[in-house]
C-alpha distance (Angstrom), angle and dihedral (degrees) to the residues before:
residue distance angle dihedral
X1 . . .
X2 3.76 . .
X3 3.95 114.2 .
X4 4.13 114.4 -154.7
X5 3.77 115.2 -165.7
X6 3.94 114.9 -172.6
X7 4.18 122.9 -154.8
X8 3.59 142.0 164.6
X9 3.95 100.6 62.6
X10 4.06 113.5 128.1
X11 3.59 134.9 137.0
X12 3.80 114.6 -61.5
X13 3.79 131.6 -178.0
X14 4.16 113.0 -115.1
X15 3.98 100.4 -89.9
X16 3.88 90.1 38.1
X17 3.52 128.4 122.2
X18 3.84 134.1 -141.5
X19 3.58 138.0 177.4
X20 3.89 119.2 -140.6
X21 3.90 123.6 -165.5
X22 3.78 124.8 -160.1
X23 4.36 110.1 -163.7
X24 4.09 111.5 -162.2
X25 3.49 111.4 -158.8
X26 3.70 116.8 -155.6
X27 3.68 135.1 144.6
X28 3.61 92.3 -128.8
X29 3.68 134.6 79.8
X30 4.17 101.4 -134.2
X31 4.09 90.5 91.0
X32 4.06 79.8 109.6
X33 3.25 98.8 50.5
X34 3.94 94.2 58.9
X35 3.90 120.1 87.8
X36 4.05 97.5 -130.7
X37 3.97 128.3 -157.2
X38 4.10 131.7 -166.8
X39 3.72 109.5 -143.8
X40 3.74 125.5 -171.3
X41 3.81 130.4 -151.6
X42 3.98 117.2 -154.5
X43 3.43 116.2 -152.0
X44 3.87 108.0 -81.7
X45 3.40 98.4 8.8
X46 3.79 138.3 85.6
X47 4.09 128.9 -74.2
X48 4.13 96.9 -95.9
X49 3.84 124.9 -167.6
X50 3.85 114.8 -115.8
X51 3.48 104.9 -175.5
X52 3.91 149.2 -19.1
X53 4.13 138.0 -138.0
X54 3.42 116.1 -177.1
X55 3.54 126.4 -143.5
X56 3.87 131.3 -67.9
X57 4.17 84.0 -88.8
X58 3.78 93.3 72.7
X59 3.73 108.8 -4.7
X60 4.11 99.8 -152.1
X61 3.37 133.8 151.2
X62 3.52 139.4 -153.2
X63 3.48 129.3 -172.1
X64 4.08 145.5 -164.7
X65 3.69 120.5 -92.1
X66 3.82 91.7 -116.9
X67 3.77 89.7 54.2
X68 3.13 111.0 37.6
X69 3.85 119.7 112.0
X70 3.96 86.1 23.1
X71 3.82 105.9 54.2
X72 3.85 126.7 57.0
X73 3.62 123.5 -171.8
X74 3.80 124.3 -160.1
X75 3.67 132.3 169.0
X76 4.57 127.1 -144.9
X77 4.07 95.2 -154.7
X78 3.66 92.5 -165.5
X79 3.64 94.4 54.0
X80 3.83 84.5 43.8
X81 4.15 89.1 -135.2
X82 3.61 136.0 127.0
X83 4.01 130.2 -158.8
X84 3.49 148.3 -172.0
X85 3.98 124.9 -139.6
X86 4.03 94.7 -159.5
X87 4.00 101.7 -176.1
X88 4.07 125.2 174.6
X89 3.77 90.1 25.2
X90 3.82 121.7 -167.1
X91 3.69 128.4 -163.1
X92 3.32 95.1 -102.3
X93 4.32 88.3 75.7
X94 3.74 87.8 73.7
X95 3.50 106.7 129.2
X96 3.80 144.6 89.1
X97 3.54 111.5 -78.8
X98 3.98 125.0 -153.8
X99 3.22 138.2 173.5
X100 3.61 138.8 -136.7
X101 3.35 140.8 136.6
X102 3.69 127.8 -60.5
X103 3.68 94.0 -94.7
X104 3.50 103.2 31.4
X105 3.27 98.4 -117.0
X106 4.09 95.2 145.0
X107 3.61 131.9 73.3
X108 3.71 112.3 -84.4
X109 4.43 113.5 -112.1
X110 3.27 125.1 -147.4
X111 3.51 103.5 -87.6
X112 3.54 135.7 -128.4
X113 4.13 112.8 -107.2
X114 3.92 109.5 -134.5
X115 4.15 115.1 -168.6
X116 3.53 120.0 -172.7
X117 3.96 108.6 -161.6
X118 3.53 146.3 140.2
């Protein structure tokens, strides 16, 4: 059973930057070979995928529309962790963000609650 555990979501200004994290613990070693995804789930509305690395094979990424340009994901396989540099953030990234991987095949965390106000 994989655990994820999401950090580094707070309340930003629009134009701010953060920098979440997502740690998977598991007792095996295949955390690199899984493509992984953060989603985000604004208040009311439905859990959305952000963006997407695949696994150490390829190492790609794909990202949302609204995001792209703005967000980078990037993945440490041997601390088994994923993140999300979100820069020039606009009010419309509040949410809860998770991660997973790209198919969801994981228990969901908890989340880490991002709010972008002035």
């Amino acid at each position: 059973q994989v655990q994820l555990v999401e950090s580094g979501g707070g309340l930003v200004q629009p134009g701010g930057s953060l920098r979440l994290s997502c740690a998977a613990s598991t007792f095996t070693s295949t955390f690199n070979t899984f493509d992984m995804s953060w989603y985000r789930q604004p208040p009311g509305k439905e859990r959305e995928l952000v963006a997407t690395i695949s696994n150490l094979f390829q190492r790609s990424t794909i990202y949302a529309d609204s995001v792209k340009g703005r967000f980078t994901i990037s993945r440490d396989d041997a601390k088994k962790t994923l993140y999300l540099q979100m820069n020039k953030l606009k009010p419309e990234a509040t949410a809860v963000y998770y991660c997973n991987t790209r198919w969801r095949q994981w228990s969901w965390g908890q989340g880490t609650q991002v709010t972008v106000s002035s």
